[in-house]
C-alpha positions as CSV (number, residue, x, y, z in Angstrom):
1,X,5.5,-9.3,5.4
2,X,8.4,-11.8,6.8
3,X,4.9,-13.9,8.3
4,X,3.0,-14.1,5.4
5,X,6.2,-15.0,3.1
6,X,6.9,-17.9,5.5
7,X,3.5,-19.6,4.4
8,X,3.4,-18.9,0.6
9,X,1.4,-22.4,-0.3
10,X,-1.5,-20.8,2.2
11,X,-1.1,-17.2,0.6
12,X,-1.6,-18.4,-2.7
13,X,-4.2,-20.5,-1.8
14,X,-6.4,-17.7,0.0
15,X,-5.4,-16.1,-3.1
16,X,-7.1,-17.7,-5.7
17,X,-10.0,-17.5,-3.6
18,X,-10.5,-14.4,-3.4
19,X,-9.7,-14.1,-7.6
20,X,-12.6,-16.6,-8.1
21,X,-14.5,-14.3,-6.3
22,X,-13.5,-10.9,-7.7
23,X,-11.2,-11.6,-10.5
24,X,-11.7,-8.4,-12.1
25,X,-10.8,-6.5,-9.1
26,X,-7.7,-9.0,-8.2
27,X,-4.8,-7.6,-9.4
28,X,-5.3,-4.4,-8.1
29,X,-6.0,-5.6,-4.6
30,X,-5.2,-9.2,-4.1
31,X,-2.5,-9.3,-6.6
32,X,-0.7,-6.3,-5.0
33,X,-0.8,-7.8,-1.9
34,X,0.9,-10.9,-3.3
35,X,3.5,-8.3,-4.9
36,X,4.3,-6.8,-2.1
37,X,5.3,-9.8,0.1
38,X,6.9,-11.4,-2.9
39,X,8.7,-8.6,-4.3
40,X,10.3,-10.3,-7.5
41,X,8.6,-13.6,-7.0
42,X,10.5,-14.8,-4.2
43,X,10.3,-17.2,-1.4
44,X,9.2,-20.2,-3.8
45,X,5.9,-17.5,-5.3
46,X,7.8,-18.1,-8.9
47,X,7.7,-22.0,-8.5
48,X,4.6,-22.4,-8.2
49,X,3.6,-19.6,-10.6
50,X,5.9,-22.1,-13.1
51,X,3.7,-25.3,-11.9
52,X,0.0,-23.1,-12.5
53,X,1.1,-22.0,-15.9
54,X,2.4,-25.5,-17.6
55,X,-0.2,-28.0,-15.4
56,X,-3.0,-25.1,-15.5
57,X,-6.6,-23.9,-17.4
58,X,-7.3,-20.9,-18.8
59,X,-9.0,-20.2,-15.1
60,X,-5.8,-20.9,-13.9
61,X,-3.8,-18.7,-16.3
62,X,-6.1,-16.1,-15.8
63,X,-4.9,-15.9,-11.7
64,X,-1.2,-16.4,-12.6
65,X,-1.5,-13.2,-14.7
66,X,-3.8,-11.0,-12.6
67,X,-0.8,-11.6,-10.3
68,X,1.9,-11.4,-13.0
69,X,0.3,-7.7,-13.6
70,X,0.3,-6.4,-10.2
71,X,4.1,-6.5,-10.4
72,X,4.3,-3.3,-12.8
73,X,6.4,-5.0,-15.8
74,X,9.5,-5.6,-13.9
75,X,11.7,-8.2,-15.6
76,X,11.3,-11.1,-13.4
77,X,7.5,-11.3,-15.1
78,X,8.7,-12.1,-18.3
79,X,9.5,-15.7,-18.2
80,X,6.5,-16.3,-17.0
81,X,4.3,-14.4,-19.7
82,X,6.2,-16.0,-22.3
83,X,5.2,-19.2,-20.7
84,X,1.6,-18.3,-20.7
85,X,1.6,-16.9,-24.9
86,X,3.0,-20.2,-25.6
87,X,0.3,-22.0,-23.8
88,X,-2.6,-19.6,-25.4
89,X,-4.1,-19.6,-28.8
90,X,-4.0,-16.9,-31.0
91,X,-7.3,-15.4,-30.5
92,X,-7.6,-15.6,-26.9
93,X,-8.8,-13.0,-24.8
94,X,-5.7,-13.9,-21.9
95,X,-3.6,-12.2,-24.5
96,X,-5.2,-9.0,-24.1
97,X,-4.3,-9.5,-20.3
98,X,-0.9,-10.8,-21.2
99,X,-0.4,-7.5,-23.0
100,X,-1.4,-5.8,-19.7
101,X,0.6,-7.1,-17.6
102,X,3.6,-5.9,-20.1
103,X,2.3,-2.8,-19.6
104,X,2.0,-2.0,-16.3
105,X,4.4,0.4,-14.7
106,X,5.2,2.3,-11.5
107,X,6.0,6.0,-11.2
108,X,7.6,7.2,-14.4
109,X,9.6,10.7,-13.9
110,X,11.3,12.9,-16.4
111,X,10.9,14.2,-20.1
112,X,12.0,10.5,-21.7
113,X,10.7,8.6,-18.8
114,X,8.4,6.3,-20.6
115,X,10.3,6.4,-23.9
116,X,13.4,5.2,-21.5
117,X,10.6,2.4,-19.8
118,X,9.5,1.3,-23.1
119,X,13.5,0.9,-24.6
120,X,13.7,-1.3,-21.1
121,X,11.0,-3.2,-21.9
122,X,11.5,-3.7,-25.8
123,X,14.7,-5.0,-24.6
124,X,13.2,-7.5,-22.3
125,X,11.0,-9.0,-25.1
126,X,13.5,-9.1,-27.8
127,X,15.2,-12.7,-26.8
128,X,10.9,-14.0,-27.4
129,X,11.9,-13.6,-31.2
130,X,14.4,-16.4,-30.8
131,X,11.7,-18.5,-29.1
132,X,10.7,-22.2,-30.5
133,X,7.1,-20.9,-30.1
134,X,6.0,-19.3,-32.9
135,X,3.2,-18.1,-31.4
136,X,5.7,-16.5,-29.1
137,X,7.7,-15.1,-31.7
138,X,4.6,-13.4,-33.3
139,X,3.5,-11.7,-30.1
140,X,6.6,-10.3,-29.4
141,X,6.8,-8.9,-32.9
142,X,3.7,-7.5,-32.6
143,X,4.5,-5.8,-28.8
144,X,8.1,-4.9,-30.4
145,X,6.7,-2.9,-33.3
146,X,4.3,-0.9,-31.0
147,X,7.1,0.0,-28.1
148,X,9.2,0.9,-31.2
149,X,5.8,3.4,-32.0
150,X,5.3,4.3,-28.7
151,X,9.2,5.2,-27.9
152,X,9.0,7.7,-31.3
153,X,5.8,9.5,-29.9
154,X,7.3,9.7,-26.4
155,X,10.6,11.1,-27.9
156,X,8.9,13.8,-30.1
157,X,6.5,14.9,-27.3
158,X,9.9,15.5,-24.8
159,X,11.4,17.1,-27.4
160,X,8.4,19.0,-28.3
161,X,8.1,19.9,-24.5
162,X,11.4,20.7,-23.9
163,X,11.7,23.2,-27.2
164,X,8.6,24.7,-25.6
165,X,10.1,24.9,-22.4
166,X,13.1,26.8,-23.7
167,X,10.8,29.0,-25.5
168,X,8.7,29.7,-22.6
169,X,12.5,31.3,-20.8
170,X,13.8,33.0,-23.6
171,X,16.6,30.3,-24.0
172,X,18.3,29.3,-27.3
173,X,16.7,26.5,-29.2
174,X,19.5,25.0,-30.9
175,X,19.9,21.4,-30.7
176,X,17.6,19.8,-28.1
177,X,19.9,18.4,-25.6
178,X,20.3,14.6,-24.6
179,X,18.3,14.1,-21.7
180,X,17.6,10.2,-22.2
């Protein structure tokens, strides 16, 4: 890794190469290895993430987030997808891939897992409704309201799995304990 961070102009570079040539495979290849030899966007990858997204086309946009969504929603993305919704209409198709890259994620574990990923995440997105952008402000409405949807189904199904659980073991219902 340490070689290949030392030269991240060439990286990115080679890079967008190889997303012109497979952009649909990209982030799952390409923008992984990116991810992994700049964990959090370091070494000067976030700079020039910054420069592609205000000076870039849709083209351009396009790479930024196919390597945006290889980084499995951690918060460092955020700024930058903000940046790209306020440079996108409202009916294009890079929101779709905006939204994807919000909802990427590594390993999940436990009953609330993902209803305790998705709080994380609504969290990260609620400064966007304070945005100039309106555009930005709608999006993150939007994504808001559906975490909110998504963290009530992932609640009821722990709790629902859980009650089960104790069932299953002869245990007391009761209450079903905090877990989250």
């Amino acid at each position: 890794r340490p070689p290949l961070a030392a030269a991240p102009d060439i990286l990115l570079n080679e890079a967008r190469i190889w997303f012109d040539a497979e952009s649909l495979r990209f982030k799952f290849d390409g923008g992984r290895l990116l991810a992994s030899v700049f964990p959090d966007l370091s070494n000067g990858l976030e700079m020039r993430l910054a420069a592609l997204i205000a000076g870039g086309n849709d083209q351009d946009l396009a790479f930024v987030l196919g390597i945006l969504s290889a980084f499995e929603g951690k918060p460092c993305i955020y700024e930058h997808l903000r940046a790209v919704v306020t440079r996108l209409g409202a009916d294009s198709p890079l929101l779709d891939e905006v939204r994807s890259a919000l909802h990427e994620s590594g390993v999940v574990s436990g009953e609330f897992g993902f209803a305790n990923l998705y709080t994380r995440r609504k969290e990260l997105l609620e400064p966007w409704l304070a945005d100039p952008s309106e555009k930005v402000r709608i999006f993150a409405n939007e994504e808001i309201r559906d975490l909110d949807r998504q963290i009530a189904a992932e609640n009821r199904s722990a709790d629902a799995s859980i009650a089960l659980r104790k069932l299953d073991y002869g245990e007391e219902l009761g209450a079903v304990e905090e877990r989250r």
